[in-house]
C-alpha atoms as one frame of an Amber mdcrd trajectory, in Angstrom:
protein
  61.422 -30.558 -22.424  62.127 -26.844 -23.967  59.681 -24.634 -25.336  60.817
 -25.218 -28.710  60.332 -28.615 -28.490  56.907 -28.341 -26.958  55.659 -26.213
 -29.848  57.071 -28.574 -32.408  55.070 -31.576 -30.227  52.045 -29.530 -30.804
  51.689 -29.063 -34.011  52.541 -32.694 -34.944  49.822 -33.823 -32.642  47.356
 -31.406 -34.643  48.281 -32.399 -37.769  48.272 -36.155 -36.052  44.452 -35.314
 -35.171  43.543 -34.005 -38.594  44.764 -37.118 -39.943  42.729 -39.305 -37.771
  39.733 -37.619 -38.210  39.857 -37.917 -41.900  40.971 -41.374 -42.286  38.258
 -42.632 -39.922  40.878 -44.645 -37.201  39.296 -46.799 -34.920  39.564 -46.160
 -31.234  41.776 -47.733 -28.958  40.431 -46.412 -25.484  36.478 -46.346 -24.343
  36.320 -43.670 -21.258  33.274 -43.546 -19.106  31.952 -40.919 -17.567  28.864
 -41.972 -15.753  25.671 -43.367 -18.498  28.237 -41.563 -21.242  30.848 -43.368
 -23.119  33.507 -41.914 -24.918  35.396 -43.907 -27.640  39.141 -42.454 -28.015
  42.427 -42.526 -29.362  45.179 -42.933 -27.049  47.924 -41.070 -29.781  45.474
 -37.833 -29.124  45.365 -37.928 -25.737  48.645 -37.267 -24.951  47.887 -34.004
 -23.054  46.092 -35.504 -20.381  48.409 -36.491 -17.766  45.410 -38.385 -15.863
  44.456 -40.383 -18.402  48.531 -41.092 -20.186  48.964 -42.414 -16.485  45.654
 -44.745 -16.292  46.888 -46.182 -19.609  50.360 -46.829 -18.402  49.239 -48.360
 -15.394  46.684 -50.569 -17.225  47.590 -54.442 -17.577  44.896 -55.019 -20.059
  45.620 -56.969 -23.190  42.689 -56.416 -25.485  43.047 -53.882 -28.116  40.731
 -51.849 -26.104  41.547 -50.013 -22.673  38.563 -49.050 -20.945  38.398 -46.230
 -18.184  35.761 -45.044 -15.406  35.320 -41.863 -14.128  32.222 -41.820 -11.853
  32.848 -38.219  -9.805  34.214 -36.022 -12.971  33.445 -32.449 -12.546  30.890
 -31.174 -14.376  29.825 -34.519 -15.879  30.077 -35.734 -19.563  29.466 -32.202
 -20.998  32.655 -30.771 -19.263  34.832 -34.120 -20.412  33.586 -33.658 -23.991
  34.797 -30.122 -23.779  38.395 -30.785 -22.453  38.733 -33.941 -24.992  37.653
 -31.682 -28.060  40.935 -29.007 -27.091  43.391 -32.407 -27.391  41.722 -32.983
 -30.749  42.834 -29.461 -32.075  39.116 -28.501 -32.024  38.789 -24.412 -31.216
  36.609 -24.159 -27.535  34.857 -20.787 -27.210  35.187 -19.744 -24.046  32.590
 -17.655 -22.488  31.068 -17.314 -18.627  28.845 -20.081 -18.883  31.179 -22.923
 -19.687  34.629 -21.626 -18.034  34.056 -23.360 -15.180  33.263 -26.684 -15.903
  36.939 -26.396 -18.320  38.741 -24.976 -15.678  38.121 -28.106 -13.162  37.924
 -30.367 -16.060  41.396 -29.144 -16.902  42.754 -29.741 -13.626  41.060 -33.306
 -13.156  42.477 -34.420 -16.488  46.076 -32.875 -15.158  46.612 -30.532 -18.877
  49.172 -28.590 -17.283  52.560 -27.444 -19.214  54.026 -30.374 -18.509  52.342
 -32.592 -21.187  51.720 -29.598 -23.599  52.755 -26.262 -24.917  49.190 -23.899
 -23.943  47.547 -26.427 -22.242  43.874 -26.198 -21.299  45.048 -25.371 -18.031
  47.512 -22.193 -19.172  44.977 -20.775 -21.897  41.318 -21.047 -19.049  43.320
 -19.172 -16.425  44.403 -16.266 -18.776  40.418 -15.913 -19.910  39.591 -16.116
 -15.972  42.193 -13.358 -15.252  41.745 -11.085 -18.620  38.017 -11.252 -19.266
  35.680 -13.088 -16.114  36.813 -11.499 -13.166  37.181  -8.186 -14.476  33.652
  -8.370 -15.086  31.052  -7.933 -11.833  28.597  -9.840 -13.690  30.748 -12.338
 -14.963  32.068 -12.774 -11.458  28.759 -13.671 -10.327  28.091 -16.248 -13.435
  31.037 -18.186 -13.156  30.756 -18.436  -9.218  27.239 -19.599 -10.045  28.320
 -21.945 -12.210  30.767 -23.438  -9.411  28.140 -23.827  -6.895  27.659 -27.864
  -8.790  31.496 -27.966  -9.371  33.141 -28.192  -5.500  35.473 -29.286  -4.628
  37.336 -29.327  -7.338  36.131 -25.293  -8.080  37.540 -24.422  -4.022  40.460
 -26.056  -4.944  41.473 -24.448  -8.207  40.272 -21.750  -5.977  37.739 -20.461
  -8.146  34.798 -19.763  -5.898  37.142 -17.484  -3.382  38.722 -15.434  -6.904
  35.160 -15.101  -7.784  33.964 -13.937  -4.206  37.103 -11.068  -4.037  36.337
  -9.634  -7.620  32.578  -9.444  -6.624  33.202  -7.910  -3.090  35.633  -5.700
  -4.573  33.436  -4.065  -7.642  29.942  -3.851  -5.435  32.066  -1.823  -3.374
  33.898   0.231  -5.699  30.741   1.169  -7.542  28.713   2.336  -3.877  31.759
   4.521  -2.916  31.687   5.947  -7.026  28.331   6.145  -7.409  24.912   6.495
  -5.644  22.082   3.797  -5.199  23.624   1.360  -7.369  22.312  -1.406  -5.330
  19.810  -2.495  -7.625  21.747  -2.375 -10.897  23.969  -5.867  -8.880  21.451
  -6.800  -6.505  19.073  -8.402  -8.995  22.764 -10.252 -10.390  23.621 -11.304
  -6.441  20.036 -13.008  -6.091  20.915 -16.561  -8.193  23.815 -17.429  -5.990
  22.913 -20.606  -4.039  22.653 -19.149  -0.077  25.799 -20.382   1.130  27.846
 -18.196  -1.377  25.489 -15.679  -1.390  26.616 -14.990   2.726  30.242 -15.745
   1.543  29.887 -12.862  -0.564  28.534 -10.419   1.474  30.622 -11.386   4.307
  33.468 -10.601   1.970  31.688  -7.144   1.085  31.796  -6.376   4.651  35.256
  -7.187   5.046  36.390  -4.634   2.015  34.604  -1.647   3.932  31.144  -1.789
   2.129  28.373  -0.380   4.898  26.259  -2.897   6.344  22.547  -0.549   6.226
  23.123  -0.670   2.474  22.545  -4.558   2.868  18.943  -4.140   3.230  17.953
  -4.168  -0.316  20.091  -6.610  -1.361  18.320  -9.118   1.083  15.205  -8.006
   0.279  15.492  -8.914  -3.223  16.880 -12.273  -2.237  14.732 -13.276   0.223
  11.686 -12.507  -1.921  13.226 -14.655  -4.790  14.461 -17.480  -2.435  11.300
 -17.456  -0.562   8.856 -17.474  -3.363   5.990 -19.775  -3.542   5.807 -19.938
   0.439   1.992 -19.790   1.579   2.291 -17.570   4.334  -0.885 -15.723   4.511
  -3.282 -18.096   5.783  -4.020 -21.177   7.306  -4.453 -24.624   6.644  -1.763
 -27.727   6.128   1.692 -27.006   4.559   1.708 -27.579   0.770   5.455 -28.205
   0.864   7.720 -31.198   0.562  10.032 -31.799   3.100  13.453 -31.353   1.701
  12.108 -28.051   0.166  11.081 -27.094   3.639  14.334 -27.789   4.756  15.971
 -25.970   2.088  14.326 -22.647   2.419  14.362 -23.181   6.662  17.957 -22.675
   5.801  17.459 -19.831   3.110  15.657 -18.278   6.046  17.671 -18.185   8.949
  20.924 -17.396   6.870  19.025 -14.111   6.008  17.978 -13.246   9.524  21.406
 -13.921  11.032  22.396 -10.861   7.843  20.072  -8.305   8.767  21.536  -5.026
   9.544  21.184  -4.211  13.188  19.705  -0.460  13.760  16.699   1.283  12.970
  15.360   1.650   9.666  18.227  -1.239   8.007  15.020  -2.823   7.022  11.257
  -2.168   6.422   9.196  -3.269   8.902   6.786  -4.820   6.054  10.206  -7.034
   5.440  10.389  -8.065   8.880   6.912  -8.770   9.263   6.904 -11.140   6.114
  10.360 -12.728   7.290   8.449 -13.678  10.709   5.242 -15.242   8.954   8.049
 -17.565   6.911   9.529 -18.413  10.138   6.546 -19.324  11.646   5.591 -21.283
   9.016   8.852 -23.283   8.518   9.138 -23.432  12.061  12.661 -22.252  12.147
  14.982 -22.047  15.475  13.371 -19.774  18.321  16.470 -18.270  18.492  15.356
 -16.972  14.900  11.732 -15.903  15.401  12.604 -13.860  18.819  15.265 -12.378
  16.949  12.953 -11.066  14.259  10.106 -10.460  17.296  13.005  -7.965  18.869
  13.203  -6.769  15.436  10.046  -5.588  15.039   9.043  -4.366  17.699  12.227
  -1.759  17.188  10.478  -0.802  14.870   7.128  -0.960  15.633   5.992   2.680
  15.429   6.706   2.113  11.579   4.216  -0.688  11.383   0.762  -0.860   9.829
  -2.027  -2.463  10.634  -1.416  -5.364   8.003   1.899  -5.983   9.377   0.698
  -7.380  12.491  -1.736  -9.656  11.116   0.407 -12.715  11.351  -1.331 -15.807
  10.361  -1.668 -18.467  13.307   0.326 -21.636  12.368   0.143 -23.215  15.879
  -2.827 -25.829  15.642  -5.457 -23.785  17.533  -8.095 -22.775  15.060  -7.419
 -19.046  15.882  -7.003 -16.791  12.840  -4.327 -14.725  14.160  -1.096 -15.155
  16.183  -1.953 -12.936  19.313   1.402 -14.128  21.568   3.533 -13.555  18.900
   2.147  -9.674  18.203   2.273  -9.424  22.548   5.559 -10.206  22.462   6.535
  -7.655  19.673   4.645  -5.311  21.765   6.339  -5.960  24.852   9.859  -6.018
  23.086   8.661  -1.937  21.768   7.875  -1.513  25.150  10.817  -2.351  26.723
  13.146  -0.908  23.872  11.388   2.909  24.971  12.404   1.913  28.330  15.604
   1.118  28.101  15.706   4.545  26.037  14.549   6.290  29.072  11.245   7.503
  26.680   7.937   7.747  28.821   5.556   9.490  26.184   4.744   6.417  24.271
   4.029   7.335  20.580  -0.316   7.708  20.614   0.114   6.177  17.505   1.587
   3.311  19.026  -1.904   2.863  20.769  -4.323   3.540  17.945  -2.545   0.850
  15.866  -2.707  -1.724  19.246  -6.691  -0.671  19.183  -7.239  -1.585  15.588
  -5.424  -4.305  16.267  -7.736  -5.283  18.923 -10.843  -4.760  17.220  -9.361
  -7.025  14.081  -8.823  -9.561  16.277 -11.913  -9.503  18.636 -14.115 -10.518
  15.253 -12.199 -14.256  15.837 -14.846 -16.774  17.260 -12.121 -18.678  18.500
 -10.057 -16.200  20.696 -10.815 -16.599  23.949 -10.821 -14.103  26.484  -7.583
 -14.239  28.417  -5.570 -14.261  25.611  -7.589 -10.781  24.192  -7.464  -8.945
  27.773  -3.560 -10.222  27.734  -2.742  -7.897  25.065  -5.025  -5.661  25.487
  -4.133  -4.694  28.983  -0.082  -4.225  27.553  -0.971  -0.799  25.810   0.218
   2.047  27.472  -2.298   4.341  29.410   0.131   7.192  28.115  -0.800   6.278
  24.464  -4.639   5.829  24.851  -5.852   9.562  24.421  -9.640   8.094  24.401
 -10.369   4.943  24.422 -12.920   5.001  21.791 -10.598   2.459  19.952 -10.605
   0.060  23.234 -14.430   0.376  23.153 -14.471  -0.476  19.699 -12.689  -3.890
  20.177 -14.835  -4.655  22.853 -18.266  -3.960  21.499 -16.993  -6.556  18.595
 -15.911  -8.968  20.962 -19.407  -8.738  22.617 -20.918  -9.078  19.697 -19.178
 -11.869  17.801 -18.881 -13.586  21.515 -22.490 -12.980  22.507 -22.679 -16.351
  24.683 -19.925 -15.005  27.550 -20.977 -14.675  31.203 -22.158 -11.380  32.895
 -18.763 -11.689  34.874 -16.568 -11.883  31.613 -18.472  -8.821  30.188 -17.617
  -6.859  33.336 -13.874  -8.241  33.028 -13.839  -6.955  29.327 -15.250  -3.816
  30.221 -12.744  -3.564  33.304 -10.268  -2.347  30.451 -12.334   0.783  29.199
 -12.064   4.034  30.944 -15.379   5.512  30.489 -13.961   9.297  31.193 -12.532
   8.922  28.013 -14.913   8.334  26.054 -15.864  11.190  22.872 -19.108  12.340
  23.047 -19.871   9.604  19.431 -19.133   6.732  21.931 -20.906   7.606  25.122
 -24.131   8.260  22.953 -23.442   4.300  21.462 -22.979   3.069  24.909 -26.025
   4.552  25.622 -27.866   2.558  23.173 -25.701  -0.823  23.107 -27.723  -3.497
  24.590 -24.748  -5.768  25.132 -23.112  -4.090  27.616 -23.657  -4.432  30.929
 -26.128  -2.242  32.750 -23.917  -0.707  35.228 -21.377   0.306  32.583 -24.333
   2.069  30.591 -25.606   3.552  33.670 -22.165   4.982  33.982 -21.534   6.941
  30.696 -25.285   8.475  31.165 -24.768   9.691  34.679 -21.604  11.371  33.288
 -22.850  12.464  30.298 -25.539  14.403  32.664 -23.014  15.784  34.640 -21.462
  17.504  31.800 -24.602  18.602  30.360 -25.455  19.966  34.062 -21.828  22.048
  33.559 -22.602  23.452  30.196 -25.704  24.614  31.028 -24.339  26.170  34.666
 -21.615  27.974  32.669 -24.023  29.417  30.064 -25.876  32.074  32.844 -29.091
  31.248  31.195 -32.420  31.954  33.869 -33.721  29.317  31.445 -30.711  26.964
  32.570 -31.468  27.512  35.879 -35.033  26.269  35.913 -34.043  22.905  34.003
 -31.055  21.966  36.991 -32.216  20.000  38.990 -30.622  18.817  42.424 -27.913
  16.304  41.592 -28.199  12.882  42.175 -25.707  10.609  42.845 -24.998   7.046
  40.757 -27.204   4.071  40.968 -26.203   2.494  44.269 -27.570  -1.077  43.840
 -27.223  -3.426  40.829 -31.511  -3.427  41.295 -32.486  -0.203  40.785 -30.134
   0.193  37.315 -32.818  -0.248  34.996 -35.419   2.395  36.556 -32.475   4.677
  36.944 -31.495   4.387  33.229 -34.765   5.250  32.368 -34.931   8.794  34.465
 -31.250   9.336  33.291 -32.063   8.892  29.929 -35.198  11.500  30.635 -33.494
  13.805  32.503 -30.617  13.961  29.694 -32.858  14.745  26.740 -34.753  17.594
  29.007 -31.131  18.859  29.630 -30.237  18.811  25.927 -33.641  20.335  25.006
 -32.864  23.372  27.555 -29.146  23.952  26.309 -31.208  24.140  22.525 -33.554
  26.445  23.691 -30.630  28.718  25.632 -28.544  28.568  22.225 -31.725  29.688
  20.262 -32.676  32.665  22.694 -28.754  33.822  22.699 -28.573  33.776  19.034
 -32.236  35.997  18.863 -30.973  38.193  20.979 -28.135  39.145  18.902 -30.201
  39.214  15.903 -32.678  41.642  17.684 -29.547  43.609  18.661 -27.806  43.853
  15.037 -31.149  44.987  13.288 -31.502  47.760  15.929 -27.913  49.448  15.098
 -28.510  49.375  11.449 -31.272  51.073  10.992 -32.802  52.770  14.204 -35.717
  54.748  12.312 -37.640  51.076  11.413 -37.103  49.942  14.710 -40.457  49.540
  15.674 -41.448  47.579  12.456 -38.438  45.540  12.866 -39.168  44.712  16.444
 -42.745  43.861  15.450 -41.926  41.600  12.639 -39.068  39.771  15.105 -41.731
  39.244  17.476 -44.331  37.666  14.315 -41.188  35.479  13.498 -39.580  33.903
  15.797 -41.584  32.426  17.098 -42.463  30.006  14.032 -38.968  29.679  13.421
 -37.990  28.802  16.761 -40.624  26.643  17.115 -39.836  24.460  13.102 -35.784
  24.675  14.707 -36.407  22.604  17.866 -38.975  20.732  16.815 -36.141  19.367
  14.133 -33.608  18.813  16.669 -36.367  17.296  18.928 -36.504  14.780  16.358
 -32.820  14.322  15.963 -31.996  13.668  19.565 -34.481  11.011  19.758 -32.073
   9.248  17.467 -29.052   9.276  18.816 -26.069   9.037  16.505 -24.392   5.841
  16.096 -20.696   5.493  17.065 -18.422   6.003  14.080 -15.434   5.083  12.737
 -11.967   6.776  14.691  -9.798   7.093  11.795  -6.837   5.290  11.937  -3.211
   5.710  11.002  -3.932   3.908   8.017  -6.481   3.345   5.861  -7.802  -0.556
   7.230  -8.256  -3.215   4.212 -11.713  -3.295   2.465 -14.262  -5.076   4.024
 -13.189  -4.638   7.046 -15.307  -3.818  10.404 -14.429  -1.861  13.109 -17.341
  -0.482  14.061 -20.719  -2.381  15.572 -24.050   0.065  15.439
């Protein structure tokens, strides 16, 4: 048929459907398209070379020919679309419905063949001129084709839409800086499955994988919503969700940038809770335990506080954080790195104490981790102390032998002077360990007072005595050390005081040498009192000693919070 003729065809049949429609025909074809019916005319349908051929083929002698179409794309609203163009009605074509006309089109068969500017012709000149020119346009209509495959893959719709995306995202990064955000938020809607076709196809056209970061973020925290992650109790979730976002899930981990700093460790550490919680491959959660623990000296306190989904009443998931700690640990191996970061340790010890205040931990599993923290990255172990004075506490029932196990994992040498004088006082230790930190403690008092040349030091040493042999005689020996060490502190006072006289004395004689005599006299009134209202304060004071504080952290620890027992 030539082109002439075509045209000529078309305008009769408008003119042919303006007649109809005024005169009110009945119709002489029904078409259903699932719970919709359609009632026709067959003269009008003409440029449909599916349904011309059903009607052909149809042996039906009623008036009436009667078609169903159970699987059309995009259901009755697409059908009603494509019939309206063969009734001369103008479509307005826009990203939301040129889809669902493009399939339709292609299902109905409203190629050239049946008509001059077909359906067919006039929805791939919009697609090519106007949608995938457009990045955000892109993204609609490949949206909009998630609900129309196959027939959208084989019109090849979803893999046009995928190249113009892949090749604007990465035309505007190499253009222009930390764009990410102005697509990212555009990327997010795309079912997951397109949503890795996409990026995969980002990749492919050069765009730099550590830029991906974001972009998953953004998605994962959209696709992931409404997940209750952060504590325990049953799963509020229905089963084919579950499923669904199990998927969501692992799709993003198998994304992730590899390398340090692709991600935030926050990200990773709220990627693992999910996976825990959906109970995902373990192929996925030790790839996001590897993960973290890469990047473990940018961690927080609150990042290792993963939930405990397993079933055994414990608040937090201890193996889980071991495992990220051993992962760090062999990662600064393998890197030939010996000086393990200290703050590496003092986030392990907070860690520690947080999890000592859980009833339900028992003791193997809180001396496991414990005991996987680098001496190298323990500068005191005022933070180790700390975690096990609340385990003692919170635990109070254990055994004599399970207290000395605990407190195998403190080195009392290095201990600040805050702790030892809390050991000193903490009843819930046990008495050898107590014992211990006094009979040091007096040792160092015994050095400061040796170093200051004092005759008064000399007088208060007395002959050194060695530790408590026997487990019996602890508790009169803590008694004498506990004597002996307030003497000693009392002495090193009174040194202090008669050093700092002296060089009062001295600095009154140089400036004026004429009232030396009155000066010397009123020194002599003085001092005394004054030395006398001084120690008697600090008398006081020592017989109180301080409780152990807080060791301040790398971060400031969530409100409410205790670290500390006193």
């Amino acid at each position: 048929m030539s082109a002439k003729r075509k045209e000529l065809l078309s305008l009769a049949m408008e003119r042919t459907s303006e007649w109809i429609s005024s005169q009110e025909i009945p119709s002489d074809i029904t078409v259903h398209i699932g719970d919709t019916s359609f009632s026709l005319h067959k003269i009008l349908l003409s440029k449909c070379g599916f349904i011309k051929k059903l009607t052909s083929e149809s042996s039906n002698d009623s008036n009436i020919t009667v078609i169903k179409i159970p699987d059309f794309p995009g259901g009755a609203e697409a059908f009603d679309l494509a019939i309206k163009s063969c009734y001369g009605i103008n479509l307005e074509m826009n990203a939301e419905n040129i889809a669902m006309l493009r399939c339709a089109a292609e299902y109905l068969d409203m190629t050239e063949e049946h008509s001059v500017a077909n359906l067919v012709e006039t929805t791939e000149v919009y697609l090519n001129e106007v949608i995938l020119k457009s990045l955000p346009s892109s993204v609609k209509v490949l949206q909009r084709s998630e609900g129309l495959v196959p027939m959208a893959e084989r019109v090849k719709l979803v893999s046009r839409c995928i190249d113009a995306i892949a090749y604007a995202t990465c035309q505007e990064s190499q253009n222009k800086e930390d764009v990410v955000d102005l697509w990212a938020e555009d990327l997010s809607v795309l079912r997951i499955d397109m949503f890795q076709r996409v990026l995969i196809a980002m990749m492919a056209r050069g765009f730099k994988q550590h830029t991906l970061g974001p972009v998953l973020m953004l998605y994962a925290q959209k696709a992931l919503r409404g997940l209750e992650i952060s504590g325990r109790g049953a799963k509020k979730i229905e089963m084919e969700q579950e499923q669904e976002k199990r998927v969501i899930l692992e799709t993003i981990v198998s994304l992730l940038p590899r390398g340090r700093n692709a991600v935030s460790v926050s990200f990773l550490s709220m990627l693992l809770r999910a996976a825990l919680y959906l109970e995902t491959t373990v192929a996925c959660r030790l790839d996001l335990e590897k993960r973290m623990g890469l990047h473990l000296r940018q961690a927080v306190l609150d990042d290792l506080l993963i939930p405990s989904f397993n079933g055994d009443n414990t608040m937090f998931d201890v193996d889980t954080v071991q495992r990220i700690l051993m992962n760090y640990l062999e990662f600064e191996v393998e890197g030939n790195t010996v000086d393990f970061a200290t703050d590496i340790g003092e986030l392990m010890e907070s860690y520690l104490a947080e999890v000592a205040s859980d009833r339900n931990i028992n003791l193997v599993k809180f001396m496991g981790i414990a005991e996987c923290i680098p001496e190298q990255s323990r500068i005191k172990d005022d933070g180790i102390y700390r975690a096990i004075d609340m385990y003692l506490k919170v635990h109070p029932n254990i055994s004599e032998v399970e207290k000395k196990k605990i407190c195998s994992l403190m080195n009392s040498q290095k201990l600040s002077q805050e702790a030892c004088a809390h050991v000193a006082q903490n009843k819930r230790l046990p008495v050898h360990i107590v014992a211990q930190v006094l009979h040091q403690e007096q040792q160092s008092l015994r050095q400061v007072l040796c170093d200051s040349d004092s005759p008064v030091a000399a007088t208060a040493i007395a002959p050194e005595s060695p530790p408590p042999p026997t487990l019996s005689s602890y508790n009169n020996e803590l008694s004498k050390l506990n004597r002996e060490n307030q003497d000693l502190k009392l002495e090193l006072l009174k040194v202090k005081l008669t050093l700092k006289e002296l060089e009062r004395e001295k600095d009154f004689e140089m400036k004026s040498c004429s009232d030396c005599s009155s000066v010397s006299t009123a020194s002599v009134v003085k001092s005394p009192l004054r030395r006398k209202s001084f120690i008697s304060s600090v008398s006081r004071k020592l017989g109180k000693l301080n409780p152990f504080g807080h060791t301040q952290g790398r971060t400031m620890t969530r409100k409410g919070r205790r670290h500390s027992i006193s």
